[in-house]
C-alpha positions as CSV (number, residue, x, y, z in Angstrom):
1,X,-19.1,40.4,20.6
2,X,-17.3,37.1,21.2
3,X,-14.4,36.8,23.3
4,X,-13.4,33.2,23.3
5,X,-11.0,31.9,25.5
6,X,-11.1,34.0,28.6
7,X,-10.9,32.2,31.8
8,X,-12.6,32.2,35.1
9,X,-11.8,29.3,37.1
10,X,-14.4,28.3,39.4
11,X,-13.7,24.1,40.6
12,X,-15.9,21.6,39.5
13,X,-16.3,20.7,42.9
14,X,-18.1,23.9,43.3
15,X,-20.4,23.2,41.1
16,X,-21.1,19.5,42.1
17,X,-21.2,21.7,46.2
18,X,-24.0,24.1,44.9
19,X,-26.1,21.7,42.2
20,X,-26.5,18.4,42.9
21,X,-28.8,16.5,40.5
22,X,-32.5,15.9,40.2
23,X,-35.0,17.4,37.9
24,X,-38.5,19.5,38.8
25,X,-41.2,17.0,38.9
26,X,-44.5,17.6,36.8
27,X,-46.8,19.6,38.7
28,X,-49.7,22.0,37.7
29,X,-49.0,24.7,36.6
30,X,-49.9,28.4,37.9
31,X,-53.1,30.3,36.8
32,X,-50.6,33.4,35.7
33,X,-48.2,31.0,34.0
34,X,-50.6,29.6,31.8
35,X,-51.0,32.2,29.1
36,X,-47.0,31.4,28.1
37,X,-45.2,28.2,26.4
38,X,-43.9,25.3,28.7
39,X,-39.8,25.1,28.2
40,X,-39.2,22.0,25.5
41,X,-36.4,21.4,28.2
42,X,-35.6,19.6,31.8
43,X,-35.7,22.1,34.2
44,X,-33.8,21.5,37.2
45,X,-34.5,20.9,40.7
46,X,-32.9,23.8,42.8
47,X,-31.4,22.1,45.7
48,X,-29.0,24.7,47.4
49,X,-28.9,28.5,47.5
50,X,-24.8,28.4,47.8
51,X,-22.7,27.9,44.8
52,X,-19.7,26.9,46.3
53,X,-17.1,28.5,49.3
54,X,-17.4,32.4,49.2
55,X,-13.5,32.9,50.3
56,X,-12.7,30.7,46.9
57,X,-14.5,32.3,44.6
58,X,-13.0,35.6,45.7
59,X,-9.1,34.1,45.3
60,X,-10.5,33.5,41.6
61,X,-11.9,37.0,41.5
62,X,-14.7,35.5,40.2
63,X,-17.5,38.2,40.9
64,X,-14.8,41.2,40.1
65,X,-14.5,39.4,37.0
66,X,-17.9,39.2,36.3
67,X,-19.2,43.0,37.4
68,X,-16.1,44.4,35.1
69,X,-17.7,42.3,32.0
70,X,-21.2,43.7,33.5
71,X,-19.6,47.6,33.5
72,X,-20.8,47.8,37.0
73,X,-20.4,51.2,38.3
74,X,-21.2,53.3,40.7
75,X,-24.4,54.8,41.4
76,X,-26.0,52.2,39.4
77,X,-28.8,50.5,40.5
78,X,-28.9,46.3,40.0
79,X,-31.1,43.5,40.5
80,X,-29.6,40.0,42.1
81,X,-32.3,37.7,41.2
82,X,-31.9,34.1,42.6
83,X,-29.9,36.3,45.2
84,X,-29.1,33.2,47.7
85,X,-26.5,33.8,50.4
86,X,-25.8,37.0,48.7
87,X,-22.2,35.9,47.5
88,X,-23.3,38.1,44.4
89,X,-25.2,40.9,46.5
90,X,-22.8,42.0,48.5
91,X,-20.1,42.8,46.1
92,X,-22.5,44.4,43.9
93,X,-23.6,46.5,46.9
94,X,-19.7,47.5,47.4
95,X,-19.4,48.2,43.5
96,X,-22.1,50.8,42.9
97,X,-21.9,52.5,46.5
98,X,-23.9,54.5,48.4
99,X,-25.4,56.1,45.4
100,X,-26.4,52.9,44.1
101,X,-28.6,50.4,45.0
102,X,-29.1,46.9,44.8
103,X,-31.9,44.4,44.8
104,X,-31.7,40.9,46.2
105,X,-34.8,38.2,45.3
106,X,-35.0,34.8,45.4
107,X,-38.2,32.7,45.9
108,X,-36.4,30.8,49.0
109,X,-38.0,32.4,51.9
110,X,-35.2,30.9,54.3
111,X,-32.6,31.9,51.7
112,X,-33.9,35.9,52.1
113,X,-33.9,35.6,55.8
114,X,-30.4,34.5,56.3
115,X,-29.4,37.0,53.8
116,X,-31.1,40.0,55.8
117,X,-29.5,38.7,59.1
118,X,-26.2,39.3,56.8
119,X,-27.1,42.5,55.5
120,X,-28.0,43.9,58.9
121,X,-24.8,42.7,60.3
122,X,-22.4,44.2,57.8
123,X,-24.7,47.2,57.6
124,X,-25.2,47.2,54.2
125,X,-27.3,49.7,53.4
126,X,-27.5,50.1,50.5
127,X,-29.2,46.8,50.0
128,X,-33.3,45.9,49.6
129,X,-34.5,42.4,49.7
130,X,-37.7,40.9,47.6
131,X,-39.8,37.7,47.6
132,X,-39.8,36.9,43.9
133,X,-42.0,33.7,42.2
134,X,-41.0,31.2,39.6
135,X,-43.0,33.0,37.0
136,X,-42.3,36.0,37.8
137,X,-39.8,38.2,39.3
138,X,-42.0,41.0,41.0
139,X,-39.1,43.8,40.0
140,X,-41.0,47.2,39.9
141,X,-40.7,49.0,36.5
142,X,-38.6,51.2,34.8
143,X,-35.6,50.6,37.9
144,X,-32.6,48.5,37.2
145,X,-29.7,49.5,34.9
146,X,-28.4,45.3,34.9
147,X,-30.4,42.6,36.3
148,X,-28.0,38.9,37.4
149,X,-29.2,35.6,36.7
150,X,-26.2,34.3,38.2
151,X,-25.8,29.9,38.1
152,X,-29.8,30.1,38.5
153,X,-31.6,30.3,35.1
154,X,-31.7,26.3,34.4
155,X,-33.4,26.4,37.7
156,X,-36.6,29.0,36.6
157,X,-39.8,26.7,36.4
158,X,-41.6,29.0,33.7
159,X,-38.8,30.7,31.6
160,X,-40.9,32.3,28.7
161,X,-43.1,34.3,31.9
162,X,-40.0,34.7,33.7
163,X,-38.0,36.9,31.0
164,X,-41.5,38.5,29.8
165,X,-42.3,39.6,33.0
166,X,-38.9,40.8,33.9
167,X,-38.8,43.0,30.6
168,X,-40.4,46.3,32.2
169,X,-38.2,46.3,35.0
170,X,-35.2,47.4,33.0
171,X,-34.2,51.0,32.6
172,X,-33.4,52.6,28.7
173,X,-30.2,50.9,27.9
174,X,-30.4,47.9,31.3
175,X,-29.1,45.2,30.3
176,X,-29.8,41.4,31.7
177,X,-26.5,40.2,33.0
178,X,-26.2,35.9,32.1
179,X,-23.6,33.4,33.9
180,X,-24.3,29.9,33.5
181,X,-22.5,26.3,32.8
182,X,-22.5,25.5,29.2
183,X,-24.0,21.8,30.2
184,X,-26.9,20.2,28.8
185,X,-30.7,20.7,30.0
186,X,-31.4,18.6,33.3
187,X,-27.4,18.7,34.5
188,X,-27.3,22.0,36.2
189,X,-26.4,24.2,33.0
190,X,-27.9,24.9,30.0
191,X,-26.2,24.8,26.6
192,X,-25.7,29.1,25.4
193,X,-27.5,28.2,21.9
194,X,-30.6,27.3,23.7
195,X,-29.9,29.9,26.1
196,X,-29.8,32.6,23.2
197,X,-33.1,31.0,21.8
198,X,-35.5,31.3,24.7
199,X,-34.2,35.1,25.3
200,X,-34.7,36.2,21.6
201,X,-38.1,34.4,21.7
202,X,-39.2,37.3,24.3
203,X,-37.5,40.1,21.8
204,X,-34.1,40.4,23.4
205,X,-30.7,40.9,21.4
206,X,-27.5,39.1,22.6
207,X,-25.0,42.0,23.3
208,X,-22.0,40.2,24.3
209,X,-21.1,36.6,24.9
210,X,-17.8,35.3,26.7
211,X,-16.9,31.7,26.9
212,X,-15.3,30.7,30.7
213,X,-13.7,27.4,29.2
214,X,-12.0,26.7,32.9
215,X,-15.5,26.0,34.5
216,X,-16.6,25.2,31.4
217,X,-19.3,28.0,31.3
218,X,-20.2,31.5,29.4
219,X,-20.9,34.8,30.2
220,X,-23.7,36.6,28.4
221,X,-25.0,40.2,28.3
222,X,-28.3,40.6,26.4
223,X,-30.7,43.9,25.9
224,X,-33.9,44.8,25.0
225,X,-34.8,44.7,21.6
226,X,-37.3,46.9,19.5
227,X,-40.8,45.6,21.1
228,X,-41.3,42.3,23.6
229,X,-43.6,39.2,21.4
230,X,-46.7,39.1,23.0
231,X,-47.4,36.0,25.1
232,X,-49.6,34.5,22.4
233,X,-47.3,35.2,20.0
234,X,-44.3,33.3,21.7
235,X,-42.7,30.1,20.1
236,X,-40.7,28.1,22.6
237,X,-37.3,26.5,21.3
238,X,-37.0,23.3,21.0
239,X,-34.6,20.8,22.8
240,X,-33.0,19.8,19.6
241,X,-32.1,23.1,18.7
242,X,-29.2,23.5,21.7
């Protein structure tokens, strides 16, 4: 489902506040990586764990925005991966209640301590918090009913292990919640044909896509399709494709 020409105006200052440039340099991979395809992309350097001023984003109602596109509700039970200051957590926490619960990971250990300090200060809790890796997610299995990759997928090192790995971790019907800037590889975005490629190279299906032509971004919901491609079996997209 397409719905082109829906808004959510986040400033391109925010952007520029959150990602400022520089790429990942080469480095060797890891041993539980190496089974998987390399991304045929720039992959960028993740340099802050804030996307922009909290109190601006909500005049913009950016996250209600995004959790109504999500169907967050309560009771449900949602993964923030790349979790940060937990602009993303929080709200998610108030949306699905005391019934629900909500997962926070990122793979900054700094990041996850200043978000606990928060969590324990606003009493939240309804909130867990997990130490994730750039392969792999560490979500346990069969739990999460929508899992964010909020402004952070350019930034995954090893994409093809990444969404893999991640695939057990949703419940029947969970669906993988997308919101990134429709930008090319290595500037802090990723174009949403390349974006689409990668995820149905794991065996996902595209469920809904919404262009955000104010921050010049999209919106994209995808689920699990009829069996995940084995890691042998995986072929990475090409750069030319996007």
């Amino acid at each position: 489902m397409v719905r082109a020409g829906f808004a959510l105006a986040v400033l391109a200052a925010a952007v520029l506040a959150g990602c400022e440039s520089g790429l990942l340099p080469a480095a060797p991979r890891s041993d539980s990586a190496l089974e998987f395809p390399k991304p045929d992309r720039p992959v960028d350097r993740p340099v802050s764990t804030a996307f922009g001023n909290e109190d601006s984003r909500d005049e913009l109602r950016e996250a209600q925005i995004v959790m109504d596109l999500a169907h967050i509700r309560p009771g449900m039970t949602v993964a923030d991966i790349g979790a940060g200051e937990g602009y993303y957590t929080v709200r998610l926490a108030d949306r699905v209640g005391a019934d629900g619960r909500v997962l926070a990971q990122d793979i900054n250990r700094d990041a996850l301590e200043r978000l606990g300090r928060r969590v324990e200060r606003e009493r939240l809790e309804n909130i867990s918090i997990k130490l994730g890796e750039e392969d792999n997610p560490q979500l346990p299995v069969d739990s999460f009913d929508r899992i964010f990759l909020v402004h952070m997928y350019h930034e995954v090192a090893e994409p093809y292990a990444f969404l893999w790995r991640m695939w057990p971790a949703l419940t029947a019907g969970g669906e993988i919640i997308v919101v990134e800037t429709d930008r090319p590889a290595g500037r802090h975005g990723l174009p949403h044909s390349l974006l689409f490629c990668e995820f149905e190279a794991i065996g996902y299906q595209l469920i809904e896509f919404t262009e955000l032509p104010d921050n010049q971004g999209y919106f994209a919901r995808f689920g699990r399709g009829k069996s995940r491609v084995a890691a042998s079996a995986i072929k990475p997209c090409k750069l030319a494709s996007s």
